[in-house]
C-alpha positions, 0 to 999 in steps of 0.5 A: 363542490367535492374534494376527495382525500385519503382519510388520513389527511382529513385528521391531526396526525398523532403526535409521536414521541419524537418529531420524525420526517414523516410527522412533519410532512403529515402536519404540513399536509394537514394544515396545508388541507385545512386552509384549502378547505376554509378557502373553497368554503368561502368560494362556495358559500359566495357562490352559494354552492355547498363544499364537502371533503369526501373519503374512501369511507364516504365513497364506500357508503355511496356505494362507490367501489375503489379500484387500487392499483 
């Protein structure tokens, strides 16, 4: 089982000098994403599937082009 996710929501956003929206929207993406992750694992591992979070740089060393538009 795969998930694809930009890179930047597989990491802890960098803390700013001052909360702004946008660090507060990253945070919840980030902590939403992880407790997605623990649970598709948990579902992987009763159903005895592997669980993997793919990026662009995962996709990249594949040999798999992106296309943006």
């Amino acid at each position: 089982m795969v998930e694809i996710k930009p890179k930047k929501e597989t990491v802890p956003p960098k803390k700013p000098s001052r909360k702004t929206k946008r660090y507060i929207n990253e945070v919840t993406t980030y902590i939403k994403n992880t407790s997605k992750w623990e649970a598709a694992q948990q579902y992987a591992d009763h159903k005895g599937w592997k669980f993997q979070v793919w990026t662009e740089d995962t996709l990249t060393n594949l040999g798999i082009k992106l296309i943006k538009g």
